[in-house]
C-alpha distance (Angstrom), angle and dihedral (degrees) to the residues before:
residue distance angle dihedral
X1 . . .
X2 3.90 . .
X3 4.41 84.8 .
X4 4.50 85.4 56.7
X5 3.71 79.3 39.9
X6 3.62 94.7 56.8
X7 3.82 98.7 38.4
X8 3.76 91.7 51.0
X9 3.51 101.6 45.7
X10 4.05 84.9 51.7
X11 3.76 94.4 35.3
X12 4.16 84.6 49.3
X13 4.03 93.5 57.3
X14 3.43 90.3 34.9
X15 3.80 88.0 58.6
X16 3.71 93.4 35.1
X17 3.71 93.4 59.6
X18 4.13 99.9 42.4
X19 4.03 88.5 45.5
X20 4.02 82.8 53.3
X21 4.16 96.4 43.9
X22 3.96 82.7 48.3
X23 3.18 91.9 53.6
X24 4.15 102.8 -117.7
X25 3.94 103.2 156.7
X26 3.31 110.6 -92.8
X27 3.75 101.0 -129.5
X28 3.94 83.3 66.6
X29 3.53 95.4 42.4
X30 4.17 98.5 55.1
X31 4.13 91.1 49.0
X32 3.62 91.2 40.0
X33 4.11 92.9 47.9
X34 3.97 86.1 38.1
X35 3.67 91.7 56.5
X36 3.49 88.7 54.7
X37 3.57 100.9 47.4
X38 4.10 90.2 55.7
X39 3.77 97.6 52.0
X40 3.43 95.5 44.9
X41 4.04 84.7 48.8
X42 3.74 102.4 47.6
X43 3.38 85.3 -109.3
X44 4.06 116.1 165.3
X45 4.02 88.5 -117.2
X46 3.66 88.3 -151.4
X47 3.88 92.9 56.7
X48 3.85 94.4 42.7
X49 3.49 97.1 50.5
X50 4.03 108.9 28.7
X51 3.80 88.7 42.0
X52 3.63 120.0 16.8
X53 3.81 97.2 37.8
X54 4.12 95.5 43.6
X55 3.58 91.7 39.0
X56 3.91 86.7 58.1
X57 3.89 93.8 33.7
X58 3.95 93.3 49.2
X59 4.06 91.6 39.6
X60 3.62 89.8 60.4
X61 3.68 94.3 43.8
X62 3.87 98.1 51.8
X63 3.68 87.7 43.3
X64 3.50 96.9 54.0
X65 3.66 122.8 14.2
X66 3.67 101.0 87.9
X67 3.77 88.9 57.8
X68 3.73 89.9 48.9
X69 3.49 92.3 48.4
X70 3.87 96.6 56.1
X71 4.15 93.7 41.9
X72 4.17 88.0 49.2
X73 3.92 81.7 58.0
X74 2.93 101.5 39.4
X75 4.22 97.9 43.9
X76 3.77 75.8 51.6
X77 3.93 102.8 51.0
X78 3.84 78.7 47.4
X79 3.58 88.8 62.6
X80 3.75 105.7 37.2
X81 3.69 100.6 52.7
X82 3.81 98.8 44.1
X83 3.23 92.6 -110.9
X84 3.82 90.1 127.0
X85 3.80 89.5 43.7
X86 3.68 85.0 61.3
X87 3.77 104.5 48.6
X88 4.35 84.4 49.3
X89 3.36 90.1 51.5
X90 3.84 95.3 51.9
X91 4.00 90.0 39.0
X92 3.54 86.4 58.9
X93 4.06 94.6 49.8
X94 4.38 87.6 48.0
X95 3.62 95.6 44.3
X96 3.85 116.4 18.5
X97 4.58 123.6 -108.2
X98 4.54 76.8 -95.5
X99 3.74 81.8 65.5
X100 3.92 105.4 57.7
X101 3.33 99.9 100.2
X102 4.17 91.6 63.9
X103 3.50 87.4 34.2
X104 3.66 90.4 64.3
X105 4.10 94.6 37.9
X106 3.21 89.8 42.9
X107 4.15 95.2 53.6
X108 3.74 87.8 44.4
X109 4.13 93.5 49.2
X110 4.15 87.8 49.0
X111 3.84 87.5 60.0
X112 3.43 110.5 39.4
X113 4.22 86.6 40.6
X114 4.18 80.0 55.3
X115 3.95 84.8 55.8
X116 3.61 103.9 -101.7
X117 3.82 123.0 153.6
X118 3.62 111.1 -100.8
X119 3.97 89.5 -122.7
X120 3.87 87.1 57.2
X121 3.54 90.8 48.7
X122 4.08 92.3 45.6
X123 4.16 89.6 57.5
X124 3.62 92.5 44.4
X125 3.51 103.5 50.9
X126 3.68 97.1 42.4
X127 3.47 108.3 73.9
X128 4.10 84.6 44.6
X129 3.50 90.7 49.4
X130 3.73 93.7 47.6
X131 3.98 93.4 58.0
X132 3.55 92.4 48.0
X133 3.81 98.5 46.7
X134 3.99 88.1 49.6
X135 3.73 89.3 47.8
X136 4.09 95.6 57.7
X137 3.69 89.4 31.1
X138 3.65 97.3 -119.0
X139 3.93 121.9 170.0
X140 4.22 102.4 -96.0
X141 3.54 86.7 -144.3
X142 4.13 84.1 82.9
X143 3.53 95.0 52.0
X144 3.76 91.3 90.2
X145 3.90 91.7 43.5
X146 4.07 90.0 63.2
X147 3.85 96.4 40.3
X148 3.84 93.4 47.7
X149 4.18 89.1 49.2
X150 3.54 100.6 36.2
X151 4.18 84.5 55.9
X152 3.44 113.1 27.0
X153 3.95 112.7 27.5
X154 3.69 108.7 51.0
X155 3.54 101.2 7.2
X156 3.70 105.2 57.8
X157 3.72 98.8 38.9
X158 4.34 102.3 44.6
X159 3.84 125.5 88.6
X160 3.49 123.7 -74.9
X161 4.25 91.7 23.8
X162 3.67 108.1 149.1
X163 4.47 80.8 -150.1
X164 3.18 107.7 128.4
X165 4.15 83.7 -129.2
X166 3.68 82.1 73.1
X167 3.80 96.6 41.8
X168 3.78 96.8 50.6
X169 3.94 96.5 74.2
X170 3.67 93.4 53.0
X171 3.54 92.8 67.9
X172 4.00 100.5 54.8
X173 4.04 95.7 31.5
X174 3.76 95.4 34.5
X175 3.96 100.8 -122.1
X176 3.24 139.0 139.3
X177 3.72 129.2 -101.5
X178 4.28 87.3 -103.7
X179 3.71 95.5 53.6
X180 3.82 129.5 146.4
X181 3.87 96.5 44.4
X182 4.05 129.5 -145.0
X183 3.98 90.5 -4.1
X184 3.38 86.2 47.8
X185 3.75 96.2 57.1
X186 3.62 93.1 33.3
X187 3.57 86.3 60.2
X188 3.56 98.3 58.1
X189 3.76 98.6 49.7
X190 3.36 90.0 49.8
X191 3.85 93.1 56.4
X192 4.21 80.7 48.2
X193 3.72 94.6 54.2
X194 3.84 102.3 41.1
X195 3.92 99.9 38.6
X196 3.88 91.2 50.8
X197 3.56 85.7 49.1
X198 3.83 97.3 48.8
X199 3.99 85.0 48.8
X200 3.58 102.5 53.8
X201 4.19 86.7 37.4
X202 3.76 81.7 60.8
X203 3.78 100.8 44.1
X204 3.93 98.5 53.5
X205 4.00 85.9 46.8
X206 3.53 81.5 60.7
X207 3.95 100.7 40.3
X208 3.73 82.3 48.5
X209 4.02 83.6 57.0
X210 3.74 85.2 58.3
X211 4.59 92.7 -108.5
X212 3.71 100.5 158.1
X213 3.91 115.6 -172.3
X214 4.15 99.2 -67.4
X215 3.86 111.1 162.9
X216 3.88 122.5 -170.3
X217 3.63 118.9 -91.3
X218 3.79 86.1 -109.3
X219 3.46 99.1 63.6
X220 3.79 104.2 40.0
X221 3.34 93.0 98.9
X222 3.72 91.4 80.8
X223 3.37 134.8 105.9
X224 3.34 108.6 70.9
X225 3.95 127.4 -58.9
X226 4.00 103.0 -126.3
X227 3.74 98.2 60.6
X228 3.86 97.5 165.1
X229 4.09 93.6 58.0
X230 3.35 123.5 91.7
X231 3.96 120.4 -143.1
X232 3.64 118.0 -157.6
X233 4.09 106.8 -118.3
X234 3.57 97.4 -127.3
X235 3.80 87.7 53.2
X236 3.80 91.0 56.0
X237 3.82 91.7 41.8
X238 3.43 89.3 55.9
X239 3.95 108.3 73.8
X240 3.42 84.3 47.7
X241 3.86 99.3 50.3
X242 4.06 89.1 46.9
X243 3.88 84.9 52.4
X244 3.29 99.0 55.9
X245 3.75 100.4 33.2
X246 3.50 96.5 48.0
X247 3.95 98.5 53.7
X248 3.82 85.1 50.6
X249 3.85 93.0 46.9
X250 4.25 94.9 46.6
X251 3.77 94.2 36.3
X252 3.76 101.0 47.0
X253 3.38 109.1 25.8
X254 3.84 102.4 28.2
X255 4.15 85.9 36.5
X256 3.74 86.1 -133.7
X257 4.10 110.0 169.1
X258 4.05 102.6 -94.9
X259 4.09 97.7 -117.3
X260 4.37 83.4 49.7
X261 4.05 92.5 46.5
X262 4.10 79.6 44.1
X263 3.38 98.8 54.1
X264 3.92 98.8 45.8
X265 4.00 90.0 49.1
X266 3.34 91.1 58.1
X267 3.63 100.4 46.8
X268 3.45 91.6 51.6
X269 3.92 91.1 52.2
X270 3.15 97.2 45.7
X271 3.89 90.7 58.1
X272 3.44 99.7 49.6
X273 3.37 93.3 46.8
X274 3.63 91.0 56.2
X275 3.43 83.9 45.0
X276 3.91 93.5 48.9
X277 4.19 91.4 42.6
X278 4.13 102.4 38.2
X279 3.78 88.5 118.2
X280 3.61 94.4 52.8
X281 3.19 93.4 45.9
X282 3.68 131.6 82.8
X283 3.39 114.1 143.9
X284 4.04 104.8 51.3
X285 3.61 93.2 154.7
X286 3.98 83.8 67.7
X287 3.28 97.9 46.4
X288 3.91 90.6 47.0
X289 4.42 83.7 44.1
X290 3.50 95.7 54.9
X291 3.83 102.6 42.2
X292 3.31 92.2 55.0
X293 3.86 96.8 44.1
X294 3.75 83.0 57.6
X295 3.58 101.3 44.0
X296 3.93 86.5 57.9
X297 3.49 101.1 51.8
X298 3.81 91.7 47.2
X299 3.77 103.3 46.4
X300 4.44 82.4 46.9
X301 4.01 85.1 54.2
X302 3.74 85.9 58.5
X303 3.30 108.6 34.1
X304 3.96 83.5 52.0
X305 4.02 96.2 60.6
X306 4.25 83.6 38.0
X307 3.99 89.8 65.2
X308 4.06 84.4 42.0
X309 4.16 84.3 58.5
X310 3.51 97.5 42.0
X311 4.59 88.2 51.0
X312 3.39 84.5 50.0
X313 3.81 104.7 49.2
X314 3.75 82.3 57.6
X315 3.57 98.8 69.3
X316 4.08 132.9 102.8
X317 3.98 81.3 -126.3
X318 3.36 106.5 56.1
X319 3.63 84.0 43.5
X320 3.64 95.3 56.2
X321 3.54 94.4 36.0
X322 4.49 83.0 62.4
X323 3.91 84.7 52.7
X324 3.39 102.1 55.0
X325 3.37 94.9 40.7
X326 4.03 99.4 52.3
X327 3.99 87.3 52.7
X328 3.41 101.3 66.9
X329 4.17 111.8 131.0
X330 3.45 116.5 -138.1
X331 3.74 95.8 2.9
X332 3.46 96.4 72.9
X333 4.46 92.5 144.8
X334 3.86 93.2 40.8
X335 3.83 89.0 52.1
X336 3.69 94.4 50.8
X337 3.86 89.2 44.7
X338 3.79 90.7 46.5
X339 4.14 94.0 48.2
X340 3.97 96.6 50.6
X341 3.84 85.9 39.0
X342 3.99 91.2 55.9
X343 3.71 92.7 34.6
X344 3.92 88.3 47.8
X345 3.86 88.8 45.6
X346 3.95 91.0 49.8
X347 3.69 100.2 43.9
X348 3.97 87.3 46.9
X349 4.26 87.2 -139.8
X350 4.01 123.4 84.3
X351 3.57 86.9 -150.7
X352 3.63 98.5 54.6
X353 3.76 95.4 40.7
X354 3.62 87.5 57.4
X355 3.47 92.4 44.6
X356 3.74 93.8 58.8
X357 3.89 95.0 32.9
X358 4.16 106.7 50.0
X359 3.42 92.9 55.7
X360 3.83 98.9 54.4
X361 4.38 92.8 32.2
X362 3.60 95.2 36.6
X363 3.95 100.1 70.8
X364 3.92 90.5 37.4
X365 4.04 91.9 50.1
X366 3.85 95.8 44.5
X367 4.00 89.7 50.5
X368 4.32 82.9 60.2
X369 3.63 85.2 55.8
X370 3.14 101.5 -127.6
X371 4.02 132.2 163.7
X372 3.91 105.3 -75.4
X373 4.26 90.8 -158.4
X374 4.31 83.5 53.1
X375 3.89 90.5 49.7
X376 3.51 97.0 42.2
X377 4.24 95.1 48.8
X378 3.71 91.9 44.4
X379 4.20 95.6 45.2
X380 4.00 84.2 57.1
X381 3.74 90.9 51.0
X382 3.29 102.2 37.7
X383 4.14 85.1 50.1
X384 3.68 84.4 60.9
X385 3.36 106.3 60.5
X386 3.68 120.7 63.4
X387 3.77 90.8 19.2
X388 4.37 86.3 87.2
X389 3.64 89.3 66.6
X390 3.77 110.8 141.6
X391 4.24 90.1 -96.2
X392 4.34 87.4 56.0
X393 3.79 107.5 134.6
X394 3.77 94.4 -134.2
X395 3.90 99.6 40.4
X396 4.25 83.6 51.2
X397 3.23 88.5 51.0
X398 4.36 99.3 41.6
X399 3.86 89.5 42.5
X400 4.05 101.4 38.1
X401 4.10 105.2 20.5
X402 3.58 104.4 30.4
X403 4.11 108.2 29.6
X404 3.91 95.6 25.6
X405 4.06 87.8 -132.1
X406 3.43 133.6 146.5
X407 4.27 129.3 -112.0
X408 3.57 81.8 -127.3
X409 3.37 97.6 51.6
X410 3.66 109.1 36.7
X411 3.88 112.3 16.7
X412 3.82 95.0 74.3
X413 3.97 88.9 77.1
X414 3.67 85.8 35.8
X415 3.48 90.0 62.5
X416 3.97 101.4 44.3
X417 4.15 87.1 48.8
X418 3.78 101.3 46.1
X419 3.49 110.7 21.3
X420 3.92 112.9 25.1
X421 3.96 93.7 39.5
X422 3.93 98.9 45.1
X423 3.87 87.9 45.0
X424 3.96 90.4 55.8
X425 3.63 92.4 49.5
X426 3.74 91.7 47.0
X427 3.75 87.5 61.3
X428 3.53 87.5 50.6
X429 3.97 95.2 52.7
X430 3.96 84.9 50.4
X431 3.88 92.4 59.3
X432 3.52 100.2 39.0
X433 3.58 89.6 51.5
X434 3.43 102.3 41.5
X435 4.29 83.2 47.4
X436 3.88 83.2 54.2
């Protein structure tokens, strides 16, 4: 049993992650690779699916979709005043059209380091990120590439990041949210420096190819609807400011629970910028229609690959696969790194491999005595790694939902920037550590 265990837990992500690349929706793809993963488990198929898989599916969505919901609307108020035509247009004046490939990591790392959900952060930055990619030409197909780096690589998993990737360990090695000192940081600039350079390496291979800025049909109707008005910057900015402020304000100082301080910053964006835009605006209902159209589809992507995770935790293999993995002698960093990595990489989320993993490594880790601030910086890394495979909930969601790209087209740079950098540095973090 544990052998048909093995081969269809592997033979389910496998499956998972071609389906995905072929572009089979991914709804389809979890319950069909899910399935798979049960019988091939001796899995009561009835359990696995009608509990384990809803449980995770609905958790996620009762979680998470009201902050969705407000970030789709917003990303897409953003978009249909101009307001996101305005903050390109001044990005391009500070930094230059050669610079829009920081500009839009660097937008994306400013909000999810202020603490805002990655899928906020996705529907914000697009329509920004569209305007400045068309203005320097740049091949759309890298859009995704930035967004996904600039909020879920070195963001999420350095010192001091409000992400709840970061905030997880805390709770099972008793940290705090800036564990893992110097290496720590040092690791997260060095995910910075080499993953912008592998991204702009990639995008003048491609200019050199002769791409030009060529967007999908879908998502040419970006950009911002009233093109001949003129937004003052600071008004733009200033949605965006209260956003990030405000979460920072009600969840630090107040000690409001993140989703709560979440929820109230955006509400309170969103109606000043209604308030701010009104003249530009003349079709609210659409803007209202389409963000929440949006916010569905992406929070089902997710919730899709979370049921996949929560099958798959089930299983005598990924069981085994924890055990051998946590009794490694001498290698007792690289083996925690290596379980939340796989369990990251099989659950497709860094949050829910971590969820699933800490609680089973942490105990076992502690009783090596090792350094809690080491454990703690290298789980977050190590959940960042393998969690950006092509079934991720957010990269789904940035690539299909929010940019209207292709797998094809877009995940290759995906994959250099979020999996194949963080997982270098990881195996940096192990040796420095272990050196310490």
């Amino acid at each position: 049993m544990l052998v048909a265990s093995f081969i269809g837990l592997f033979a389910g992500l496998a499956l998972l992650v071609v389906l995905t690349m072929r572009g089979v929706n991914i709804i389809i793809s979890a319950v069909l690779c899910a399935v798979l993963v049960a019988l091939c488990s001796g899995l009561s198929l009835r359990d696995a699916m009608l509990d384990s898989y809803m449980d995770g599916f609905t958790g996620f969505f009762t979680t998470w979709f009201p902050a969705i919901l407000l970030g789709a609307i917003f990303g897409q108020l953003m978009d249909d005043s101009g307001a996101a035509k305005a903050i390109a247009r001044k990005s391009r004046d500070w930094f230059g059209e050669k610079r829009a490939i920081m500009a839009v990591v660097g937008a994306s790392a400013i909000l999810t380091y202020g603490g805002v959900s990655v899928f906020v952060v996705g529907f914000s930055v697009y329509p920004i990120a569209y305007e400045l990619f068309k203005g320097a030409n740049l091949p759309h197909r890298f859009i995704p590439a930035a967004m996904v780096f600039g909020s879920i690589s070195f963001t999420m998993t350095s010192p001091g990041s409000p992400e709840v990737q970061n905030l997880i360990p805390t709770e099972y090695f008793g940290t705090t949210a800036v564990a893992g000192g110097f290496i720590g940081v040092l690791c997260g600039i060095t995910i910075l420096m080499i993953g912008a350079f592998a991204i702009r390496t990639l995008v003048r291979r491609a200019i050199a190819a002769g791409e030009t800025f060529d967007p999908p049909a879908a998502s040419r109707n970006h950009g911002g609807r009233e093109t001949d008005s003129s937004i003052p910057i600071i008004a733009a900015l200033t949605p965006l400011v209260v956003l990030v402020g405000g979460f920072n304000v009600l969840a630090l100082i107040f000690e409001m629970r993140a989703v709560e301080a979440l929820l109230i910053a955006m509400v309170a964006s969103l109606a000043l910028g209604f308030t701010l835009f009104h003249r530009h605006l003349h079709q609210r209902g659409r803007t209202l229609g389409l963000g929440a159209d949006n916010a569905l589809v992406a929070t089902a992507n997710t919730c899709a690959v979370v049921g996949f995770g929560a099958v798959a935790a089930l299983t005598p293999a990924f069981k085994e696969i924890v055990a051998v993995l946590t009794d490694l002698p001498g290698l007792e960093y690289a083996g925690l790194a290596m379980a939340v990595t796989a369990i990251a990489g099989i659950t497709g989320s860094a949050s829910g491999g971590l969820g699933i993993a800490l609680p089973i490594l942490a105990p076992i880790y502690q009783g090596m005595g090792l350094d809690n601030g080491a454990m703690h910086r290298i789980s977050a890394l190590a959940s960042g790694g393998l969690d950006s495979l092509p079934h991720n909930g957010y990269v789904v969601t940035t690539i299909r939902a929010i940019c209207k790209e292709t797998h094809q087209r877009a995940y290759p740079a995906v994959f250099v920037a979020s999996v194949l950098v963080p997982s270098l540095v990881l195996a940096l973090a192990v040796v420095l550590y272990t050196l310490v």
